[in-house]
mmCIF file of the N, C-alpha and C atoms, coordinates in Angstrom:
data_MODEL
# 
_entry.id   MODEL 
# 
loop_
_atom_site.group_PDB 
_atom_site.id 
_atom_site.type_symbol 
_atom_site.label_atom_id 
_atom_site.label_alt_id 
_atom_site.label_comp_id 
_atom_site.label_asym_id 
_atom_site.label_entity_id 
_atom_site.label_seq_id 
_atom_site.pdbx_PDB_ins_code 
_atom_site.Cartn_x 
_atom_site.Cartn_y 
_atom_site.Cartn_z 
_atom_site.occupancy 
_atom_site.B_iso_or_equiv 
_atom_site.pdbx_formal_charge 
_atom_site.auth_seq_id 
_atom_site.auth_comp_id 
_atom_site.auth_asym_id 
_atom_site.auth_atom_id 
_atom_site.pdbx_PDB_model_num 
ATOM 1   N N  . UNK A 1 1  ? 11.343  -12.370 18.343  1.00 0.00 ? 1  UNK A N  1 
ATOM 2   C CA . UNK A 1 1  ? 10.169  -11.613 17.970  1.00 0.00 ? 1  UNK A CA 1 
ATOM 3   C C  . UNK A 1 1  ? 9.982   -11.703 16.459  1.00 0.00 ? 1  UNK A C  1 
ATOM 4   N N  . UNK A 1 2  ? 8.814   -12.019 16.250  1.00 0.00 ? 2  UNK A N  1 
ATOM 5   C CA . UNK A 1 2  ? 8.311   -11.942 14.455  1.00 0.00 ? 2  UNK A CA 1 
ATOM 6   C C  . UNK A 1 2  ? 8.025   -10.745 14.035  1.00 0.00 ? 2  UNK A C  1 
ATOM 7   N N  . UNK A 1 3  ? 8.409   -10.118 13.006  1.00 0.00 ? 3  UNK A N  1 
ATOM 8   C CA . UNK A 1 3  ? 7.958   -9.083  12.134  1.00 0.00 ? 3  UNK A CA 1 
ATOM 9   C C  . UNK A 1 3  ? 6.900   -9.672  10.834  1.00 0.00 ? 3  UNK A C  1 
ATOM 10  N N  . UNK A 1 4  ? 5.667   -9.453  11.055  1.00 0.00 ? 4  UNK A N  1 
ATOM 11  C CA . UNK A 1 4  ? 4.760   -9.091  10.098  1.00 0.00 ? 4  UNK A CA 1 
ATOM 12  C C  . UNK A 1 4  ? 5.164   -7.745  9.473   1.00 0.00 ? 4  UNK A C  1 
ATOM 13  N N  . UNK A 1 5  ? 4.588   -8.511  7.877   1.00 0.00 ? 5  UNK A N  1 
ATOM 14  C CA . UNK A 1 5  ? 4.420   -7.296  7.283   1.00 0.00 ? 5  UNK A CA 1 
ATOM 15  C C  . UNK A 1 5  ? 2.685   -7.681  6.192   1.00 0.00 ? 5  UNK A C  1 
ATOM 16  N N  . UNK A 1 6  ? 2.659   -6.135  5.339   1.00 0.00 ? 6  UNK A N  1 
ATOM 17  C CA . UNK A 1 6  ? 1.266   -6.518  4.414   1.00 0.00 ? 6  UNK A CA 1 
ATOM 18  C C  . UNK A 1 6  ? 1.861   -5.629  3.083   1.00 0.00 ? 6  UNK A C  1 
ATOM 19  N N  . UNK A 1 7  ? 1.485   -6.679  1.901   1.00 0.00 ? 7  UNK A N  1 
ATOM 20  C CA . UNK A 1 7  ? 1.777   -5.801  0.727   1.00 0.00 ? 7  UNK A CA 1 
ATOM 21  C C  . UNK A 1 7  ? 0.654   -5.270  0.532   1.00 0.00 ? 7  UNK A C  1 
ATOM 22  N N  . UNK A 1 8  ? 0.168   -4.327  -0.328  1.00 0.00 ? 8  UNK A N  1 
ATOM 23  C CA . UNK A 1 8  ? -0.561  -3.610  -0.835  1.00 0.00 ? 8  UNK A CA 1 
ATOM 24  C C  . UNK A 1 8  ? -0.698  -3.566  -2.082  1.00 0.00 ? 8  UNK A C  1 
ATOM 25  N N  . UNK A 1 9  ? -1.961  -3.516  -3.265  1.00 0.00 ? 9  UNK A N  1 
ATOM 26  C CA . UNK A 1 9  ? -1.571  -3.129  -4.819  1.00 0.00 ? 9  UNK A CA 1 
ATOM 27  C C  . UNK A 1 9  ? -2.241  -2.091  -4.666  1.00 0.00 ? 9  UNK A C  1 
ATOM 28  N N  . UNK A 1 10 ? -3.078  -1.631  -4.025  1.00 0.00 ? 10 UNK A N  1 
ATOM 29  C CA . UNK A 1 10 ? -4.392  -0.448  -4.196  1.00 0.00 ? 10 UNK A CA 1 
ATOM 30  C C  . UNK A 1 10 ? -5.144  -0.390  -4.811  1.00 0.00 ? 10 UNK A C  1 
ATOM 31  N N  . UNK A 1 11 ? -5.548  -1.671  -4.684  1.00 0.00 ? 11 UNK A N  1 
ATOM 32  C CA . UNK A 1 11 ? -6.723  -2.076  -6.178  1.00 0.00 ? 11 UNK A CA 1 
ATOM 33  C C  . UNK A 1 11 ? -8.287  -1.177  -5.798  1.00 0.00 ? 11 UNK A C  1 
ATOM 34  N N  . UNK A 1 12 ? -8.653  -0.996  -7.055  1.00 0.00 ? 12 UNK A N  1 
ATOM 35  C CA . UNK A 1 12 ? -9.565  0.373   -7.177  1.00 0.00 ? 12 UNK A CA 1 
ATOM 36  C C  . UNK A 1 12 ? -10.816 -0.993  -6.945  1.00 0.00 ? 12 UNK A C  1 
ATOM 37  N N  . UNK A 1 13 ? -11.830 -0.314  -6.013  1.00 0.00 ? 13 UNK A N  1 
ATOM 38  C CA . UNK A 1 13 ? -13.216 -1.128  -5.987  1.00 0.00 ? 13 UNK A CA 1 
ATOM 39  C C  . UNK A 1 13 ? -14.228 -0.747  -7.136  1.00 0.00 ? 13 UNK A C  1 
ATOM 40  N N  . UNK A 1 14 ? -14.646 -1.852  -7.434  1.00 0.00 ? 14 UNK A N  1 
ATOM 41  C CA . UNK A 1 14 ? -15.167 -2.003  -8.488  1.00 0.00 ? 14 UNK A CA 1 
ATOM 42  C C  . UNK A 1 14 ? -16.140 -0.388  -8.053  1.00 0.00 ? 14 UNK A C  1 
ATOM 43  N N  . UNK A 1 15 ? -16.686 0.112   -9.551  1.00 0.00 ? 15 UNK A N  1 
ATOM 44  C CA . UNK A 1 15 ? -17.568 1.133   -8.989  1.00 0.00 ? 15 UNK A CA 1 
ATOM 45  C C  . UNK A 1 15 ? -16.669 2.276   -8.460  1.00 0.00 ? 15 UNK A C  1 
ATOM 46  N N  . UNK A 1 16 ? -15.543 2.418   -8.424  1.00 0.00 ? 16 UNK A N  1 
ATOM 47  C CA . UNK A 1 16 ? -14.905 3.443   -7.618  1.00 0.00 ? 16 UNK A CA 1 
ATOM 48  C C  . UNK A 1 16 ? -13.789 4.234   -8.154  1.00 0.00 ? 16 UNK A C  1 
ATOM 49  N N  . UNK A 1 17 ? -12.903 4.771   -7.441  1.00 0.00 ? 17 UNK A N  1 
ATOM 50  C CA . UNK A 1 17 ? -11.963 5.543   -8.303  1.00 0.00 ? 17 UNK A CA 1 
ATOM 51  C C  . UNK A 1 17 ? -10.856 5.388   -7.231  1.00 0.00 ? 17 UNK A C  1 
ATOM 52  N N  . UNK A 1 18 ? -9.469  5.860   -8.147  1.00 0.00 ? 18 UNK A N  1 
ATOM 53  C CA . UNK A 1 18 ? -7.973  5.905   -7.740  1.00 0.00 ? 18 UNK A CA 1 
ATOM 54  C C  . UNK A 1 18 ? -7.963  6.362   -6.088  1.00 0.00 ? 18 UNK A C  1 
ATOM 55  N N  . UNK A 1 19 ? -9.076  7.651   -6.688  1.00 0.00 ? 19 UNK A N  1 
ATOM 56  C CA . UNK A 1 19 ? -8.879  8.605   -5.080  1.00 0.00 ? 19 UNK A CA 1 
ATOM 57  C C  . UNK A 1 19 ? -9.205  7.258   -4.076  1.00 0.00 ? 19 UNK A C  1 
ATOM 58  N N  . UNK A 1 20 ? -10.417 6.725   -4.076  1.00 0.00 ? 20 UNK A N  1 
ATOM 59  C CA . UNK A 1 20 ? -10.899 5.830   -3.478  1.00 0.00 ? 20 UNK A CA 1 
ATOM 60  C C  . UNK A 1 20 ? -9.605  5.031   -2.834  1.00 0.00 ? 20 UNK A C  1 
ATOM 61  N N  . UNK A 1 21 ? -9.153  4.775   -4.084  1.00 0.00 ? 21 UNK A N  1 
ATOM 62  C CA . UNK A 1 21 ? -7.892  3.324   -3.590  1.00 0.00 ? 21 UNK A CA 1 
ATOM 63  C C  . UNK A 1 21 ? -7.058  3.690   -2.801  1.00 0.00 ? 21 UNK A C  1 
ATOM 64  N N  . UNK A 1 22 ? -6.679  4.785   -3.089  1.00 0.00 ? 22 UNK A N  1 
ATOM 65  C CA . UNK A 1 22 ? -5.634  4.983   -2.334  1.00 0.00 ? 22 UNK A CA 1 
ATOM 66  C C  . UNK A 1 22 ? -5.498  5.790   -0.969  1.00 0.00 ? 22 UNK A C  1 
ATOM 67  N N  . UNK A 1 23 ? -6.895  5.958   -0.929  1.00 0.00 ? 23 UNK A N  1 
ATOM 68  C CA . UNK A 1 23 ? -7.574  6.423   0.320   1.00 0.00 ? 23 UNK A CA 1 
ATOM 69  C C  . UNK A 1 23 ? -7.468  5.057   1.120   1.00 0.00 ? 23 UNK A C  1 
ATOM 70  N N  . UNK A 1 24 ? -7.599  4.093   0.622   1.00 0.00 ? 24 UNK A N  1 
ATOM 71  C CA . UNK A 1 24 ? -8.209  2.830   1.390   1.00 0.00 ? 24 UNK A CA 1 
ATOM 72  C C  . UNK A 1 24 ? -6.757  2.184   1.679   1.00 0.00 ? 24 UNK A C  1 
ATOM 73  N N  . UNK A 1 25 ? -5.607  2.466   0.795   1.00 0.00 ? 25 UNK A N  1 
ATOM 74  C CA . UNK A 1 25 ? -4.291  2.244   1.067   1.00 0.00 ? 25 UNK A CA 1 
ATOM 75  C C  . UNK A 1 25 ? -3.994  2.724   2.120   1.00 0.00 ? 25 UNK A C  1 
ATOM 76  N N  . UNK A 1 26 ? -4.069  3.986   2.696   1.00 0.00 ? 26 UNK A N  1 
ATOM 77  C CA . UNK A 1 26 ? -3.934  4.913   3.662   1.00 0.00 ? 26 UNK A CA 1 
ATOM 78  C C  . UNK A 1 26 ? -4.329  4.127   5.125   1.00 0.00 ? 26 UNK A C  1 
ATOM 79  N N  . UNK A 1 27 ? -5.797  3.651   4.655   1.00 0.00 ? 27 UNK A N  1 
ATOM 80  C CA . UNK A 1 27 ? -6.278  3.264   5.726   1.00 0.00 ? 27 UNK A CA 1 
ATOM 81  C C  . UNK A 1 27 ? -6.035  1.836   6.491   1.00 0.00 ? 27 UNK A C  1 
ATOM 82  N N  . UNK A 1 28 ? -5.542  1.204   5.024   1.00 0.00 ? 28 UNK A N  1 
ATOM 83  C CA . UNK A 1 28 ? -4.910  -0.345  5.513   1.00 0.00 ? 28 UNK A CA 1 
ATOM 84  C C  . UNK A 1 28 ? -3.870  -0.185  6.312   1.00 0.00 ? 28 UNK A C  1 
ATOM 85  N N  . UNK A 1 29 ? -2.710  0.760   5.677   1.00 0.00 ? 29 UNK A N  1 
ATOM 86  C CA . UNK A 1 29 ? -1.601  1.262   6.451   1.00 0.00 ? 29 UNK A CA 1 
ATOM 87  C C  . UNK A 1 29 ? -2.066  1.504   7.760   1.00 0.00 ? 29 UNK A C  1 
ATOM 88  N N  . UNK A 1 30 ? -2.399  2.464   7.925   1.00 0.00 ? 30 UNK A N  1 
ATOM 89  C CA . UNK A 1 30 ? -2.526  3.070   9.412   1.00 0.00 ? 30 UNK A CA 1 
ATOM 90  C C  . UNK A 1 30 ? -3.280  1.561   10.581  1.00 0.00 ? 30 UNK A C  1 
ATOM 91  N N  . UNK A 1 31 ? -4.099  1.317   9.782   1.00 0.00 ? 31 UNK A N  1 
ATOM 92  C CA . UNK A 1 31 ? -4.269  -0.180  10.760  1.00 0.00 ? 31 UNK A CA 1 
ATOM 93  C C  . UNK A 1 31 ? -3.815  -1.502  10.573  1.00 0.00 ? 31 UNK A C  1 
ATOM 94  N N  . UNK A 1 32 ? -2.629  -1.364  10.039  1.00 0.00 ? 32 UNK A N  1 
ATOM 95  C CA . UNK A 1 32 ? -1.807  -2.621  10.423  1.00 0.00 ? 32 UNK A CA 1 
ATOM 96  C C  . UNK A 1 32 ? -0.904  -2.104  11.332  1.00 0.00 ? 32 UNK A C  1 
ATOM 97  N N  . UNK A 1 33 ? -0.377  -0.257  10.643  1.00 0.00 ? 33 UNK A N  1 
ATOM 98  C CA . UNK A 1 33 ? 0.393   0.096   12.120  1.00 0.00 ? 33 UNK A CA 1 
ATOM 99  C C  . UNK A 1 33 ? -0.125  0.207   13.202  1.00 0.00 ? 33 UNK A C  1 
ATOM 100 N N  . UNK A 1 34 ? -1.589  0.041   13.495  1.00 0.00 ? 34 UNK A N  1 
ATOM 101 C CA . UNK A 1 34 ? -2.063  -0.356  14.844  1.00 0.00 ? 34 UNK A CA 1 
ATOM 102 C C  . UNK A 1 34 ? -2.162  -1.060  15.567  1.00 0.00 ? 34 UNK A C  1 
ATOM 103 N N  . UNK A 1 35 ? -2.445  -2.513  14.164  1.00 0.00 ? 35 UNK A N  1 
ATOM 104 C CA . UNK A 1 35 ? -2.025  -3.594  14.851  1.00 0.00 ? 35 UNK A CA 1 
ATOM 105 C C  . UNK A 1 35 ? -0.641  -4.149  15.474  1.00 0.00 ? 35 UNK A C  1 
ATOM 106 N N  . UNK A 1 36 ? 0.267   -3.361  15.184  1.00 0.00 ? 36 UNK A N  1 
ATOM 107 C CA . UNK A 1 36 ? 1.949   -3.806  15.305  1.00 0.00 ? 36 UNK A CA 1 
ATOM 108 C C  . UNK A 1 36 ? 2.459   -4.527  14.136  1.00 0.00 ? 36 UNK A C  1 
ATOM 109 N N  . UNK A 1 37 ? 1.797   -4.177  13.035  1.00 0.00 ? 37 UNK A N  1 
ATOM 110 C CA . UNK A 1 37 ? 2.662   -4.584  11.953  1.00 0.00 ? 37 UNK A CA 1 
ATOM 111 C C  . UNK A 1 37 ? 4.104   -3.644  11.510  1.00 0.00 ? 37 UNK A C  1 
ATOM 112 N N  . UNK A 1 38 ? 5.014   -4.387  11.375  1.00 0.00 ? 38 UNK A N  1 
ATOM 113 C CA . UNK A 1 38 ? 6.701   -3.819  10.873  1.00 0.00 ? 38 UNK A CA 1 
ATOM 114 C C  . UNK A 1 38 ? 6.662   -3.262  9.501   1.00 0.00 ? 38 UNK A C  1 
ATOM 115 N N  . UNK A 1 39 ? 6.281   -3.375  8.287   1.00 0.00 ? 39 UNK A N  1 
ATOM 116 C CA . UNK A 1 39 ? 6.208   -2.780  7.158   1.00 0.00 ? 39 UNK A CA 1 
ATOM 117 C C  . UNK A 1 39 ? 4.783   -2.902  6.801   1.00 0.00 ? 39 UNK A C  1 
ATOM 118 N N  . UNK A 1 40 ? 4.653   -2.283  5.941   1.00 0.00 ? 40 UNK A N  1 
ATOM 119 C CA . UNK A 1 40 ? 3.604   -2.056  4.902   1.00 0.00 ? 40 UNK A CA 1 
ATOM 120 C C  . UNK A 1 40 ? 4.160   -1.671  3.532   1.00 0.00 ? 40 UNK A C  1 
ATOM 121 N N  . UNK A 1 41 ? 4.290   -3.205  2.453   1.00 0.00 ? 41 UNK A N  1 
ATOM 122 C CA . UNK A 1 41 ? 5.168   -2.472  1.006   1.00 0.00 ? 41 UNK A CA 1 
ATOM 123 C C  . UNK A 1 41 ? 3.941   -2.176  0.271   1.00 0.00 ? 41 UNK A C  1 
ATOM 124 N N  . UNK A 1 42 ? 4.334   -1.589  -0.945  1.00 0.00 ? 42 UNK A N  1 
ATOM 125 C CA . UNK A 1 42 ? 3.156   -1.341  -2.264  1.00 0.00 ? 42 UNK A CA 1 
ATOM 126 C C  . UNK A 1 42 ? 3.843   -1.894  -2.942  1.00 0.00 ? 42 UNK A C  1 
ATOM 127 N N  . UNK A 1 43 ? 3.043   -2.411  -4.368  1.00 0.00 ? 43 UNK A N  1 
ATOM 128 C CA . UNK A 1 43 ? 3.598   -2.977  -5.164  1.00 0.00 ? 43 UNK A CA 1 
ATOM 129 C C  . UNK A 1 43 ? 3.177   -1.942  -6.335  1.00 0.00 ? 43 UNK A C  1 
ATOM 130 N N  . UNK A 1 44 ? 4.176   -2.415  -7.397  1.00 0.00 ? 44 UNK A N  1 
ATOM 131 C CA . UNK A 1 44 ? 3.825   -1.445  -9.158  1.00 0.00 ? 44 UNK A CA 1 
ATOM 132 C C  . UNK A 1 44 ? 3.575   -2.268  -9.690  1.00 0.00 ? 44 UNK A C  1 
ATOM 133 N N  . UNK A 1 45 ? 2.002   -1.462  -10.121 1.00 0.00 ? 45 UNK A N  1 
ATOM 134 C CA . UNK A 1 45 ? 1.984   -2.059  -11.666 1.00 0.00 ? 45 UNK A CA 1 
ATOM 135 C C  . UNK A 1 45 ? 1.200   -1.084  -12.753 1.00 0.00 ? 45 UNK A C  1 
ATOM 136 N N  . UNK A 1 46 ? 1.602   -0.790  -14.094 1.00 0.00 ? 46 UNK A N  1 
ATOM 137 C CA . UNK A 1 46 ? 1.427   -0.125  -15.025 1.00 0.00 ? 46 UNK A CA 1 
ATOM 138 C C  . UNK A 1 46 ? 0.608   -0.892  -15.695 1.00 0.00 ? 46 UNK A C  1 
ATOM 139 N N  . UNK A 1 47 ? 0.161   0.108   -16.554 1.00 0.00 ? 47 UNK A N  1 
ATOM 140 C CA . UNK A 1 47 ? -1.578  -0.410  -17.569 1.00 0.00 ? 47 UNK A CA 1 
ATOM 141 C C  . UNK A 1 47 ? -2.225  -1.657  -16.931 1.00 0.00 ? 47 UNK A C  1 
ATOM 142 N N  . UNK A 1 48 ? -3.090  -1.209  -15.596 1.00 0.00 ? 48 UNK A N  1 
ATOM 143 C CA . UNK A 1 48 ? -4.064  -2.441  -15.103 1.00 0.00 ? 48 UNK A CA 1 
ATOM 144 C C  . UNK A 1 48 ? -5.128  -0.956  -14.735 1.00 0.00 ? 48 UNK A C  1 
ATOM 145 N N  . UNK A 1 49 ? -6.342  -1.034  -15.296 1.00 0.00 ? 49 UNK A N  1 
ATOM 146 C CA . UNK A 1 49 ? -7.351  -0.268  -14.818 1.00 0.00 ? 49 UNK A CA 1 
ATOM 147 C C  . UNK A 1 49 ? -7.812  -0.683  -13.481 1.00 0.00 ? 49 UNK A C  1 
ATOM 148 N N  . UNK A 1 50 ? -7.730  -1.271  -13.011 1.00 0.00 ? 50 UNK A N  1 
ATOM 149 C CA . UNK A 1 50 ? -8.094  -2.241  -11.215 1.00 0.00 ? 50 UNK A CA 1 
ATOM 150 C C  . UNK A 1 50 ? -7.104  -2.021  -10.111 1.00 0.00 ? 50 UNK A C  1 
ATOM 151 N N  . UNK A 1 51 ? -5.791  -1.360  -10.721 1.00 0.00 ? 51 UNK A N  1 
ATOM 152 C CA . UNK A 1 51 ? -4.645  -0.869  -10.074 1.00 0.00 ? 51 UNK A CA 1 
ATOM 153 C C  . UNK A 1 51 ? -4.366  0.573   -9.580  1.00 0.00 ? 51 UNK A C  1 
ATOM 154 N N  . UNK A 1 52 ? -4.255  0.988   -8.712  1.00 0.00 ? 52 UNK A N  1 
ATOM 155 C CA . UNK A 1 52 ? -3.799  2.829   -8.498  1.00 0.00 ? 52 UNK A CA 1 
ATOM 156 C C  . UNK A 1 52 ? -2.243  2.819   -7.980  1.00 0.00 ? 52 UNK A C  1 
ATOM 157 N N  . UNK A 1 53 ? -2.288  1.842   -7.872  1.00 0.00 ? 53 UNK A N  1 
ATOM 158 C CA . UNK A 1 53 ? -0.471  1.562   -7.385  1.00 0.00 ? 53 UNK A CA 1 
ATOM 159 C C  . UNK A 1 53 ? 1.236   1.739   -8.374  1.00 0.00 ? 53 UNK A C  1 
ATOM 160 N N  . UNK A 1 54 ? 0.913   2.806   -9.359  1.00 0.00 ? 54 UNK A N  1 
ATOM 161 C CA . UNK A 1 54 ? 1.241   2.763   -10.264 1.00 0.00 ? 54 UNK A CA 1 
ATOM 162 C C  . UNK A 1 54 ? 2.724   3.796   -9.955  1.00 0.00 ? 54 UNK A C  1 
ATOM 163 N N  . UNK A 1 55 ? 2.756   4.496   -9.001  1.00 0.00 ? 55 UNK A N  1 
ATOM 164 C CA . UNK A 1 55 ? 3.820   5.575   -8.858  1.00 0.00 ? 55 UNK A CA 1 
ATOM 165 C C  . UNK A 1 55 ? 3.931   5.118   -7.503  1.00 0.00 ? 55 UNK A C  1 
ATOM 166 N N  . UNK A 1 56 ? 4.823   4.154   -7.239  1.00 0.00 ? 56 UNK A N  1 
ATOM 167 C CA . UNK A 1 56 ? 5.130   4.086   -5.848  1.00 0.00 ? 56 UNK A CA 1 
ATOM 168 C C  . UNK A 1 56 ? 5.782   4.590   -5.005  1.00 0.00 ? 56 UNK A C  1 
ATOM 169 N N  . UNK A 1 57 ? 7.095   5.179   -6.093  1.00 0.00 ? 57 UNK A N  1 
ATOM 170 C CA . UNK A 1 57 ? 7.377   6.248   -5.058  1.00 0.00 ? 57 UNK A CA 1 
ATOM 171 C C  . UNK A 1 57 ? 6.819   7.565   -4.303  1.00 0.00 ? 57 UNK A C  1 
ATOM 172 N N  . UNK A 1 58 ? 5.789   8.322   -5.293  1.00 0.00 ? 58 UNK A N  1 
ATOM 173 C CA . UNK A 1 58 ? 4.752   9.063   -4.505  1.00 0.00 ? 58 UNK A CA 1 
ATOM 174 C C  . UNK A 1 58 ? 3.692   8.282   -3.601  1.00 0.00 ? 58 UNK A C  1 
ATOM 175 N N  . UNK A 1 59 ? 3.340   7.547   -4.203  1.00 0.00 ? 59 UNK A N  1 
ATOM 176 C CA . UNK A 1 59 ? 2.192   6.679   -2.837  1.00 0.00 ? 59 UNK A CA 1 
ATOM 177 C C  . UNK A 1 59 ? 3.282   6.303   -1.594  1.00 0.00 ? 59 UNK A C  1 
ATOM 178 N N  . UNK A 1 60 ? 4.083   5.487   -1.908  1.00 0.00 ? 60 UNK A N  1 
ATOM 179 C CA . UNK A 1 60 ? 5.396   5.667   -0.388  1.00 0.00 ? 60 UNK A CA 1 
ATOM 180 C C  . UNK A 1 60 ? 5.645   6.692   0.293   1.00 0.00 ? 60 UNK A C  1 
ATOM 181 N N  . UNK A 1 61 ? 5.712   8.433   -0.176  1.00 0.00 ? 61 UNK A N  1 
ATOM 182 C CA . UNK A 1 61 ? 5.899   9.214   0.817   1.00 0.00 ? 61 UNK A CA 1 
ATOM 183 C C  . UNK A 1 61 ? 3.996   9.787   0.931   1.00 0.00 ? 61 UNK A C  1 
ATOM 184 N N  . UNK A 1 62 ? 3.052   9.469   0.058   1.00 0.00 ? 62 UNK A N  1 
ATOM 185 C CA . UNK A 1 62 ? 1.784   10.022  0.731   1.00 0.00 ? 62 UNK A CA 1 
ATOM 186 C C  . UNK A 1 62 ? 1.460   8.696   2.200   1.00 0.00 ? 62 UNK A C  1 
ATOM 187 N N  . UNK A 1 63 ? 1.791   7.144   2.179   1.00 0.00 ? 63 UNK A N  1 
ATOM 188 C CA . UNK A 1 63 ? 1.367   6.589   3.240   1.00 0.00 ? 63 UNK A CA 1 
ATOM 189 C C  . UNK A 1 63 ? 2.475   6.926   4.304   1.00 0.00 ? 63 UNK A C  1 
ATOM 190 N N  . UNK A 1 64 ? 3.582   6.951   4.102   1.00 0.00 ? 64 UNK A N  1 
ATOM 191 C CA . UNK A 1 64 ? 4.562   7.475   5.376   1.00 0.00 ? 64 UNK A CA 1 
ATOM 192 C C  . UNK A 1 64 ? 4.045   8.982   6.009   1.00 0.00 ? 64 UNK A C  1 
ATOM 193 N N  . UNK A 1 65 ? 3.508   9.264   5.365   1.00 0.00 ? 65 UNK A N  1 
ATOM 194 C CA . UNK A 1 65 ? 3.056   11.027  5.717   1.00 0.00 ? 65 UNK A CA 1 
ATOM 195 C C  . UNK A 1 65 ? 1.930   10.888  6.540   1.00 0.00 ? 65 UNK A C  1 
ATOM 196 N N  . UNK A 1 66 ? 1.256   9.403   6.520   1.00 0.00 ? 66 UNK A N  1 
ATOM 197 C CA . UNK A 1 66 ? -0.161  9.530   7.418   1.00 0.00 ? 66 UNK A CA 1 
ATOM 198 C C  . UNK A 1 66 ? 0.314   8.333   8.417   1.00 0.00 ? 66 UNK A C  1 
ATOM 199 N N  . UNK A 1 67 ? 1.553   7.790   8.435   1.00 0.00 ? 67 UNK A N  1 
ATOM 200 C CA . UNK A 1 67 ? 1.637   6.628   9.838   1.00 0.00 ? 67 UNK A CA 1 
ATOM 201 C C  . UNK A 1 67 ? 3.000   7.221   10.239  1.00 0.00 ? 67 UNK A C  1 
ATOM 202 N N  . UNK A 1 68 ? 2.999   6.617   11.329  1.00 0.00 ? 68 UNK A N  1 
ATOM 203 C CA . UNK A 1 68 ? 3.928   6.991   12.437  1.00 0.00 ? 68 UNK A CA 1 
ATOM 204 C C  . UNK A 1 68 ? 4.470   6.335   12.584  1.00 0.00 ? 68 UNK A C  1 
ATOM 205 N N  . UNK A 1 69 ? 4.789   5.098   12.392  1.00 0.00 ? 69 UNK A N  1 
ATOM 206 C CA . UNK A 1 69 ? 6.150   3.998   12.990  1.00 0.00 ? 69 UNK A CA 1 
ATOM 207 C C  . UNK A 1 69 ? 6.482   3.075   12.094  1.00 0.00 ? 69 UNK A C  1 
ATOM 208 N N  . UNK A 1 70 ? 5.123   2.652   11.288  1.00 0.00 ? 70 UNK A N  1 
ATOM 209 C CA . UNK A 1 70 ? 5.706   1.720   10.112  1.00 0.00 ? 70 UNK A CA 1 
ATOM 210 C C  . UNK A 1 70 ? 6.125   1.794   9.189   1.00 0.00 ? 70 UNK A C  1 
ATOM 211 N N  . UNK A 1 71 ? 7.357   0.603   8.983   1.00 0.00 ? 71 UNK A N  1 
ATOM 212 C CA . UNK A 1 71 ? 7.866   1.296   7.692   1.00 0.00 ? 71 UNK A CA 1 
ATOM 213 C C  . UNK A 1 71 ? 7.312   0.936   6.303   1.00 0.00 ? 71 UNK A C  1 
ATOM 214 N N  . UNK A 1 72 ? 7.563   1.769   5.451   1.00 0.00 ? 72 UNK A N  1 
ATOM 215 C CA . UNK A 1 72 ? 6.585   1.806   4.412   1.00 0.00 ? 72 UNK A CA 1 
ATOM 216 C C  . UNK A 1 72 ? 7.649   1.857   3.120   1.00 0.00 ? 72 UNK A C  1 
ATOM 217 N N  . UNK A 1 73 ? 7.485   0.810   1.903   1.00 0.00 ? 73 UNK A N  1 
ATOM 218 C CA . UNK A 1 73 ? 8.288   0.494   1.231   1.00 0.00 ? 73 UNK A CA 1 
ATOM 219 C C  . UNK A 1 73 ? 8.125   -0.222  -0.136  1.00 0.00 ? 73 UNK A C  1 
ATOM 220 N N  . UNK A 1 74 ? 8.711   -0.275  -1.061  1.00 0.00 ? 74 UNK A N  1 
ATOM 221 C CA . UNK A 1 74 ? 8.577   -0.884  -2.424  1.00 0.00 ? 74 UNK A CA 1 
ATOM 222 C C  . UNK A 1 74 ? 8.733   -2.023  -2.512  1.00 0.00 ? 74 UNK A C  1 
ATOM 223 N N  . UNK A 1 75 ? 7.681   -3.123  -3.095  1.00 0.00 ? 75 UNK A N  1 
ATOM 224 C CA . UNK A 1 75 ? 7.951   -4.400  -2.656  1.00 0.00 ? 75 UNK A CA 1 
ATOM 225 C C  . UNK A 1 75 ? 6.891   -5.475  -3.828  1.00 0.00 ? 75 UNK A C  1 
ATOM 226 N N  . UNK A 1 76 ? 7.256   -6.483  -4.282  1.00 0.00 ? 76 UNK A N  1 
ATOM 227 C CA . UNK A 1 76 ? 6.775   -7.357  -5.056  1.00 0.00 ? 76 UNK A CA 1 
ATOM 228 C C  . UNK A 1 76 ? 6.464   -9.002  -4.594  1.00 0.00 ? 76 UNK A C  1 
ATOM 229 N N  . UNK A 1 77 ? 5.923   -9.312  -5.357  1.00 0.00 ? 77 UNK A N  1 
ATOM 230 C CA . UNK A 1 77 ? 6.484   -11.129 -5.291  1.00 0.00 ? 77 UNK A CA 1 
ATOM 231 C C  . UNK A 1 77 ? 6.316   -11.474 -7.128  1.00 0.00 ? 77 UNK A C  1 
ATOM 232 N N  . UNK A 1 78 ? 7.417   -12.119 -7.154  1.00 0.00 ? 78 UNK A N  1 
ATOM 233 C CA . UNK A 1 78 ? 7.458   -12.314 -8.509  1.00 0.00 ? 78 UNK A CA 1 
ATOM 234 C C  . UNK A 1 78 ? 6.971   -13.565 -9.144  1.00 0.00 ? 78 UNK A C  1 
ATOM 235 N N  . UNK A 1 79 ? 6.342   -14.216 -9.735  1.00 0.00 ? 79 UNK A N  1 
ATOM 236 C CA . UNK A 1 79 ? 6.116   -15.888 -9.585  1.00 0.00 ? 79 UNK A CA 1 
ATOM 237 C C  . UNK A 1 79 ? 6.238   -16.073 -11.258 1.00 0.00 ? 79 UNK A C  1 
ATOM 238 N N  . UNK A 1 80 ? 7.009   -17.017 -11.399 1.00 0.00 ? 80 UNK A N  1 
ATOM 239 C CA . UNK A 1 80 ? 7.126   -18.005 -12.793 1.00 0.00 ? 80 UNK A CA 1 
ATOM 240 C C  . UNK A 1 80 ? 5.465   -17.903 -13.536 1.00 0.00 ? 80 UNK A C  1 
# 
């Protein structure tokens, strides 16, 4: 069996705000855990105005607080 997963940054839509993003984080979460996705990570990043993903450990327990099975976790890709 394959485990999918989806990273996340919570990038703010143009025109919009944090609340926004991370509302929409919420909502990616909850429907990948619908789809049968195995994780859902966030990633950090500090001083990017296009970013709300900035405290991951609070955004990690606000998306675990709204899904039920997936796990939800701190996660990057790093590239040269």
């Amino acid at each position: 069996m394959h485990h999918f997963s989806l990273l996340d940054l919570s990038p703010i839509p143009e025109g919009g705000t944090a609340a926004q993003a991370l509302g929409n984080t919420v909502s990616l979460a909850q429907t990948a855990e619908r789809a049968g996705y195995h994780r859902f990570w966030l990633a950090e990043h500090h001083n990017m105005p296009g970013i709300a993903s900035a405290a991951t450990a609070v955004l990690i327990d606000h998306v675990a607080g709204q899904t039920q099975s997936i796990r939800v976790g701190a996660g990057g890709i790093m590239l040269p």
